[in-house]
C-alpha positions in Angstrom: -32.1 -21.2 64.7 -31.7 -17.6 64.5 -32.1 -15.3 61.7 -28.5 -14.7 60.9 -27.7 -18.2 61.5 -29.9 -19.2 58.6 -28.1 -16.7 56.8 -24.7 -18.0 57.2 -26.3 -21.5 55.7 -27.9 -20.1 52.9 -24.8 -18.6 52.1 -22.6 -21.4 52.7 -25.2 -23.7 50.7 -24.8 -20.6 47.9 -21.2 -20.6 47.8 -20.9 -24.8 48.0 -23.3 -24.7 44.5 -21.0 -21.8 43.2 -18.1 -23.9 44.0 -19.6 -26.7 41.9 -21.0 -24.8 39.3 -17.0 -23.6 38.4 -16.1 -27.1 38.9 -18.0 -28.2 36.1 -17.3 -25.3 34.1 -13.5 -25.7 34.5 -14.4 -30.0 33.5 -16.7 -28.1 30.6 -13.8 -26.2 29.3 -11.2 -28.6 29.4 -13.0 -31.1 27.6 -13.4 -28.2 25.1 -10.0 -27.1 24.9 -8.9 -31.1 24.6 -11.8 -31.8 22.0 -10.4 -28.2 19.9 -6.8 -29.7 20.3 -7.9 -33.0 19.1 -9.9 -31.4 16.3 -6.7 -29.0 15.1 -4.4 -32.6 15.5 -6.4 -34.2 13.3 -6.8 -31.1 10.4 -3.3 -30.5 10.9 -2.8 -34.5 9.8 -5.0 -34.2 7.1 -3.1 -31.2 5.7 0.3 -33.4 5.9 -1.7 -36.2 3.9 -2.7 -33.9 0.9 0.6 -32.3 1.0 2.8 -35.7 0.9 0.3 -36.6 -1.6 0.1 -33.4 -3.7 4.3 -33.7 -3.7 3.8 -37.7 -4.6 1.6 -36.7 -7.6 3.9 -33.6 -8.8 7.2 -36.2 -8.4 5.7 -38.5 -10.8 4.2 -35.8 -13.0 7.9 -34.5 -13.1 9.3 -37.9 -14.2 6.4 -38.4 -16.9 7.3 -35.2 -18.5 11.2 -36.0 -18.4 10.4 -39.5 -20.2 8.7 -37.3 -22.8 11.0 -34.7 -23.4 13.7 -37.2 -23.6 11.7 -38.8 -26.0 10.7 -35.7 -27.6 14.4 -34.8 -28.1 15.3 -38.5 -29.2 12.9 -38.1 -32.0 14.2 -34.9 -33.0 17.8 -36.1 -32.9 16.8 -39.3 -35.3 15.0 -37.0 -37.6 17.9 -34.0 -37.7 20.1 -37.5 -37.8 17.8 -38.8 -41.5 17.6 -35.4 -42.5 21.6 -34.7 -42.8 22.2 -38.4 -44.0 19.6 -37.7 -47.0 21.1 -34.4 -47.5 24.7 -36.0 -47.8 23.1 -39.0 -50.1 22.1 -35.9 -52.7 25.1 -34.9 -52.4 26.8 -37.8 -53.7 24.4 -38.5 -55.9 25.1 -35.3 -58.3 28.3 -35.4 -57.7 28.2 -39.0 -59.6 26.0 -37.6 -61.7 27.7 -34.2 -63.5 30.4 -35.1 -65.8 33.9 -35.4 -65.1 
């Protein structure tokens, strides 16, 4: 075998490793990209858990404060309500009691 004959295989052997060598690079980086993909999937999920959940919590924080300003306002209504009833009872109370 001559000297440039063992050239030409040394640089077909060269460019056959360089062949695999981006091979597995290109497997390397796709198995990357789909493990970044599935890793972003699964964050973006996560996100869309804690916000259904944050939105679940602040509906039923909305309707707990609603029952107790309603209540608040019942409350205030009744007393406002006792209040101008014993206000009317004084009333008629001196007028029975000055002379006629």
């Amino acid at each position: 075998m001559t000297h440039q004959e063992e050239q030409s295989l040394k640089e077909t052997k060269r460019a056959e490793k360089r062949a695999a060598e981006d091979i597995e690079q290109l497997a390397r980086d796709q198995a990357r990209r789909k493990a970044n993909l599935a890793r972003e999937q699964a964050i973006e999920e996560d996100q869309k858990k804690r916000k259904t959940k944050r939105a679940e919590k602040h509906a039923a924080e909305d309707i707990e404060q609603l029952a107790r300003d309603q209540a608040r306002k019942k409350a205030y209504l009744a007393r406002e309500q006792a209040i101008s009833e014993a206000q009317e009872a004084r009333k008629l109370k001196a007028k029975k009691q000055t002379p006629e």
